[in-house]
C-alpha positions as CSV (number, residue, x, y, z in Angstrom):
1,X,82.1,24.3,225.2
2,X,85.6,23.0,225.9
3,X,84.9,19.7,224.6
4,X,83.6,21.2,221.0
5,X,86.8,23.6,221.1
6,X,88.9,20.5,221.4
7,X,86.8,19.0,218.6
8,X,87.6,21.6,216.0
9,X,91.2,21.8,217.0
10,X,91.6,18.2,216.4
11,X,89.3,18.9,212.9
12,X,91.8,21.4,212.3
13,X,95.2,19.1,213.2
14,X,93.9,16.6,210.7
15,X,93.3,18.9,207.9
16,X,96.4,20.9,208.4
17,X,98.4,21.9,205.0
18,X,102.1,22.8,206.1
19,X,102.9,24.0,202.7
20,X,100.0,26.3,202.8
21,X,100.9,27.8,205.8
22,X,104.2,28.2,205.3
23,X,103.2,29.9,202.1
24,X,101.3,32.1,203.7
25,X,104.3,33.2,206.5
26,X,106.6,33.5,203.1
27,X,103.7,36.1,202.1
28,X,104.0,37.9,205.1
29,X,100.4,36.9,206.5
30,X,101.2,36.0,210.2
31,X,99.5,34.4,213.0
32,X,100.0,32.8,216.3
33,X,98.9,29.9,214.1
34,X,98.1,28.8,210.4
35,X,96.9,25.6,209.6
36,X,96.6,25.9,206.1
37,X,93.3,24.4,205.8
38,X,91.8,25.5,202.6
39,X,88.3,27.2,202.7
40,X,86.0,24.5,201.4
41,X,87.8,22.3,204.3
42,X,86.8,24.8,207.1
43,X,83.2,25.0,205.6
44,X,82.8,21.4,205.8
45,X,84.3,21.5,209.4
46,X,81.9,24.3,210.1
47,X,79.1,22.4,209.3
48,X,79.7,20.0,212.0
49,X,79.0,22.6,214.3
50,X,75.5,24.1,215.7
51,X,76.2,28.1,215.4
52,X,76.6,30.0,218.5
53,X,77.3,33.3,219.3
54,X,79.6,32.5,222.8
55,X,81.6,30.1,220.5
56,X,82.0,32.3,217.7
57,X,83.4,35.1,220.1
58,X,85.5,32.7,221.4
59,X,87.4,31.6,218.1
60,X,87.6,35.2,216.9
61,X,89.3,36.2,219.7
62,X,92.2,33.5,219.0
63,X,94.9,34.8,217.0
64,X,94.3,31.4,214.7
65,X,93.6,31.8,211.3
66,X,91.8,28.9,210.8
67,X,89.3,29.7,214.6
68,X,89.0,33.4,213.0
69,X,87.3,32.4,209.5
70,X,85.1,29.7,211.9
71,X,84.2,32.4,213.8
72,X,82.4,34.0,210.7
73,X,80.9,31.1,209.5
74,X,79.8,29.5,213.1
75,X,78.4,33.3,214.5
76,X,74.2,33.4,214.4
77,X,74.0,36.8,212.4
78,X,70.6,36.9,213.7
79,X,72.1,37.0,217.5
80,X,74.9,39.6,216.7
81,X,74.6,42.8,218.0
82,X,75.8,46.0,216.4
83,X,78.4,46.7,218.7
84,X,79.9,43.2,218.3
85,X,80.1,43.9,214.9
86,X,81.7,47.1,214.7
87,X,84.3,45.7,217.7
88,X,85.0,43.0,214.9
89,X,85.3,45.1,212.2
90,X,87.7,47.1,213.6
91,X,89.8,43.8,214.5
92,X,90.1,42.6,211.2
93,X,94.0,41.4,210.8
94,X,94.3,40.9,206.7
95,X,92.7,40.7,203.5
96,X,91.6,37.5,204.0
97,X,89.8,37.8,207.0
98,X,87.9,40.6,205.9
99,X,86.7,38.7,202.9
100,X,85.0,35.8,205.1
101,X,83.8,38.7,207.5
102,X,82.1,40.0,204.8
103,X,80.7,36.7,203.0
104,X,80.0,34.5,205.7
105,X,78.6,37.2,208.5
106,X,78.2,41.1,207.5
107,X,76.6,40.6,204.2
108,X,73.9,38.7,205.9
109,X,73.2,40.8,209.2
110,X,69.6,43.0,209.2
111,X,72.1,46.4,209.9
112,X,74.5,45.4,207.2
113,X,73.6,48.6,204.9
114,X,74.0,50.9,208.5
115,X,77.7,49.3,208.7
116,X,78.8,50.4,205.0
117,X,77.5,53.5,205.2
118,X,79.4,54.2,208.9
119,X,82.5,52.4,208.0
120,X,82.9,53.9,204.8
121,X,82.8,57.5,206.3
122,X,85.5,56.4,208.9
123,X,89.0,57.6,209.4
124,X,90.1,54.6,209.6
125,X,91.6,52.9,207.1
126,X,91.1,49.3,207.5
127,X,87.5,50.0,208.6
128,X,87.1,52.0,205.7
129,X,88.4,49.0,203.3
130,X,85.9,46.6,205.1
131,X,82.9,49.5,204.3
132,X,84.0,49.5,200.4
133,X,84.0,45.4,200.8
134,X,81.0,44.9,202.2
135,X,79.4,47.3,199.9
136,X,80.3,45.2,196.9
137,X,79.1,42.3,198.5
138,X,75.7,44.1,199.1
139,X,75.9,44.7,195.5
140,X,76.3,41.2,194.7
141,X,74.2,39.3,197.0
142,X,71.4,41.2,198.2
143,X,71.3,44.7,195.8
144,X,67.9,45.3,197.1
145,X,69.4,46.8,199.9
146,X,70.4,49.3,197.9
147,X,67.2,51.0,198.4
148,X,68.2,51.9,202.2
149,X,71.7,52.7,201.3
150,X,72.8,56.3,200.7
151,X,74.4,55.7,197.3
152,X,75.4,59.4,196.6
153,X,78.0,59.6,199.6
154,X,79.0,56.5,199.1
155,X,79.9,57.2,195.4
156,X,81.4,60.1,196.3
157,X,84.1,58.6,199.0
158,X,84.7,56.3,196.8
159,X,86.0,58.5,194.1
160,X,88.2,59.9,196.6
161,X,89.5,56.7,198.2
162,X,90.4,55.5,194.5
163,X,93.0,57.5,195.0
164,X,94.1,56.7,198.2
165,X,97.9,55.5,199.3
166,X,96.7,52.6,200.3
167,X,96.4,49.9,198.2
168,X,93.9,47.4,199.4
169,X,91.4,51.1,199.9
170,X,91.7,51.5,196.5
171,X,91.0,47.8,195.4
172,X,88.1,48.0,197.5
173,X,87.2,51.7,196.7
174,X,87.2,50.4,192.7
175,X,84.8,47.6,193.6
176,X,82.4,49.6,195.3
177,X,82.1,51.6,191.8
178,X,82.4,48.3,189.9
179,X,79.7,46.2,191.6
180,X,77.6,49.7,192.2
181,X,78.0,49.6,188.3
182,X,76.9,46.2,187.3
183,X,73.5,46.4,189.2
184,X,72.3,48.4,186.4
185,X,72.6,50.3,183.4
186,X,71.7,53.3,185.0
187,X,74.3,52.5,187.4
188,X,77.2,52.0,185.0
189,X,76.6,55.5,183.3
190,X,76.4,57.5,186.8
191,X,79.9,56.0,187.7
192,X,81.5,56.8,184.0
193,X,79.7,59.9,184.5
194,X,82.1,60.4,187.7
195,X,85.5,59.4,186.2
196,X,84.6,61.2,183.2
197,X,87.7,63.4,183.6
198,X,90.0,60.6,184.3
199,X,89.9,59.3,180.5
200,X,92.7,62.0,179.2
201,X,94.5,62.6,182.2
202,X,98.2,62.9,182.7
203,X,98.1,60.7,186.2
204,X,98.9,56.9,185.0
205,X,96.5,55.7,188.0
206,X,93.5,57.5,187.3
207,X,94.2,56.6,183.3
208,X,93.7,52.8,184.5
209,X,90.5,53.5,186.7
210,X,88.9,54.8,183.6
211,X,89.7,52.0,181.1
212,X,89.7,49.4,183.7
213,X,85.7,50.5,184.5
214,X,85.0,51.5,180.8
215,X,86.4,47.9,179.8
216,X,83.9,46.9,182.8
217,X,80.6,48.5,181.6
218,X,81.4,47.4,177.9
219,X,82.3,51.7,176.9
């Protein structure tokens, strides 16, 4: 194990982008350390690498940009349990992160429609954010699980984390109604059903959740 951690260190030395990372620390996205190794780099990287659950665990755990997205892409989704998957969930630093959590790992585990629909009823905002996420993605990628998902409360929390303080909740809230939306046209005209009463109202934010969806489903 030590000698393929070494490896991918040394992977990750000679692909290092300074400007990127620096960037990145300009943008407020900080790390023990950031590489700057673009995405299609570490997927290439990654597959030199025969997944593994210990070694996965082992990158996440390092506060390393680069070892974190490994971590997604490297960890057998088959092999990871629940628990491990809720612990990481909950560890999520950034936007970024959550992204390849939810591409590279959630999106494909057997339990991914139990997460969404536990996340998304969380207090917790950054857990919440990663529900709504990996929601879309399910939406995207594998919308027959959609069947075993309970779309009615998930609707509903996300018309009221639309309007949430946060930001990235609401991003994420919005494309849990967009994606939802785009499966079908049944979809679309439940979800313009729900924000109905936001076309002639006098709040500036739910005005540009109704055109922004109604531009969306083509209304």
């Amino acid at each position: 194990m030590e000698t393929i951690l070494r490896n991918i260190r040394t992977d990750l030395r000679m692909s290092m982008n300074g400007v990127t990372a620096a960037s990145m620390r300009a943008k407020g996205v900080e790390y023990r350390m950031n590489f700057g190794v673009d995405i299609l780099r570490l997927k290439q990287i990654a597959l030199r690498y025969t997944p593994d659950k210990v070694l996965a665990e082992i990158l996440w755990r390092e506060d390393v940009r680069e070892l974190k997205i490994l971590a997604t892409m490297l960890c057998p989704p088959d092999q990871f349990l629940k628990k491990n998957a809720d612990r990481w969930g909950r560890e999520i630093v950034n936007q970024e992160i959550r992204e390849q959590a939810c591409k590279n790992l959630f999106e494909n585990l057997s339990y991914a429609d139990e997460l969404v629909q536990e996340w998304i009823r969380d207090e917790d905002i950054n857990i919440k954010t990663t529900g709504h996420w990996l929601f879309a993605r399910l939406c995207i990628v594998r919308p027959d699980v959609m069947t075993q998902v309970q779309n009615e409360d998930i609707l509903q929390k996300a018309m009221a984390d639309i309007q949430s303080e946060s930001l990235l909740l609401r991003q994420s809230a919005l494309n849990t109604l967009k994606f939802f939306g785009r499966i079908s046209s049944y979809n679309a005209e439940n979800v313009m059903r729900r924000i109905a009463v936001f076309e002639n109202s006098s709040d500036p934010q739910q005005k540009e959740i109704f055109n922004m969806l109604s531009f969306e489903f083509e209304r």
